[in-house]
C-alpha positions as CSV (number, residue, x, y, z in Angstrom):
1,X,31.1,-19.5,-2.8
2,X,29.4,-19.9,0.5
3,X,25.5,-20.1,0.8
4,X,24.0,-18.3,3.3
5,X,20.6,-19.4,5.2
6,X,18.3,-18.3,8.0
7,X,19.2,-20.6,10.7
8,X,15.2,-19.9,11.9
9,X,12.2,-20.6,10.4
10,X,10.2,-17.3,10.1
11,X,8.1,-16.4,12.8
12,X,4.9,-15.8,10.7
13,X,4.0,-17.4,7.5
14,X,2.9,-15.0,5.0
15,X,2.2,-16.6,1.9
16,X,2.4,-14.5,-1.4
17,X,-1.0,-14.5,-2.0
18,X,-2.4,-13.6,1.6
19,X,-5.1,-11.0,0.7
20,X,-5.3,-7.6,3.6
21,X,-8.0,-8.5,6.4
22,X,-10.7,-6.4,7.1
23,X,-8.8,-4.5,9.6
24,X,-6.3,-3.6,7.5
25,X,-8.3,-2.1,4.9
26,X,-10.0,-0.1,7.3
27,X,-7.2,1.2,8.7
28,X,-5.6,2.3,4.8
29,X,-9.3,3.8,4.4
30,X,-8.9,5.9,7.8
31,X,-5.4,6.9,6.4
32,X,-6.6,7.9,2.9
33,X,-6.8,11.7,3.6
34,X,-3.0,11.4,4.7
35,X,-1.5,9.7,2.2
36,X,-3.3,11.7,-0.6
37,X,-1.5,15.0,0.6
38,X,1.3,13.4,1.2
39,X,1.4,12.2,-2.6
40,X,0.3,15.7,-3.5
41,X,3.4,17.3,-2.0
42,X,5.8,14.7,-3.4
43,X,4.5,16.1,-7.0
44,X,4.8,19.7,-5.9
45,X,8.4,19.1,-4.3
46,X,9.4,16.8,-8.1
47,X,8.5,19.3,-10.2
48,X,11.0,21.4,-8.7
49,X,13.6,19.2,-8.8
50,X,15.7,19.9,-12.2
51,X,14.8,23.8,-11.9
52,X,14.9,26.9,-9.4
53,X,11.5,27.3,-7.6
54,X,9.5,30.0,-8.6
55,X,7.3,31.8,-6.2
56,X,4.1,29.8,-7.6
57,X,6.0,26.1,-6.8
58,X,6.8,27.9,-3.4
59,X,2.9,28.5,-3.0
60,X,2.2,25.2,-3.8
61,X,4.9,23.2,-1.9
62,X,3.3,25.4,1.2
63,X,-0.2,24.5,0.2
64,X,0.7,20.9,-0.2
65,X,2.9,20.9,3.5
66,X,0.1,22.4,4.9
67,X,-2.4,19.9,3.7
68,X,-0.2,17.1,5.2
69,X,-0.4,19.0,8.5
70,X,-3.9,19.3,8.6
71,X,-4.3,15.9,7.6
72,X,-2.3,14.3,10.0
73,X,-3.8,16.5,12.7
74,X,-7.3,15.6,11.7
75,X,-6.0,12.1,11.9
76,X,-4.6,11.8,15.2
77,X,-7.7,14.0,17.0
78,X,-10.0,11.1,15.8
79,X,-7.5,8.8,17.2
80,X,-7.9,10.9,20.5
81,X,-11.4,11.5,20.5
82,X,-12.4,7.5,21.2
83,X,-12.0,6.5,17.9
84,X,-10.0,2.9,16.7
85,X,-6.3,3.0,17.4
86,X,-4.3,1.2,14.9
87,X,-1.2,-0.1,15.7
């Protein structure tokens, strides 16, 4: 059996208990509103899954799509009006 190794070392050296900077946290913060409706229409699209849709999940999968929407819009207009890019 042959071994196989990284011929480079890695370029950054993240050790396993490196805790998120500042920064980082920030930016998680700033994407809060996002990834809660996103969560929110993972649920409604699951509950779904092992069943036909009834008009009520239909409501709710379009409630929850259009929360995403709206949260990603109001996202990328701070991001546009001056505030902190994150990369």
């Amino acid at each position: 059996m042959m071994h196989i190794a990284a011929r480079q070392t890695a370029v950054t050296a993240i050790g396993p208990d490196r805790e998120p900077t500042a920064a980082e946290l920030d930016a998680i913060e700033r994407e809060m509103p996002v990834i809660r409706a996103e969560v929110e229409l993972l649920d409604a699209r699951i509950s779904t899954l092992d069943r036909t849709p009834s008009e009520l999940d239909a409501r709710r999968i379009r409630r929850a799509r259009r929360r995403v929407l709206a949260a990603r819009r109001a996202l990328a207009n701070r991001r546009t009006a001056g505030g902190p890019v994150v990369a």
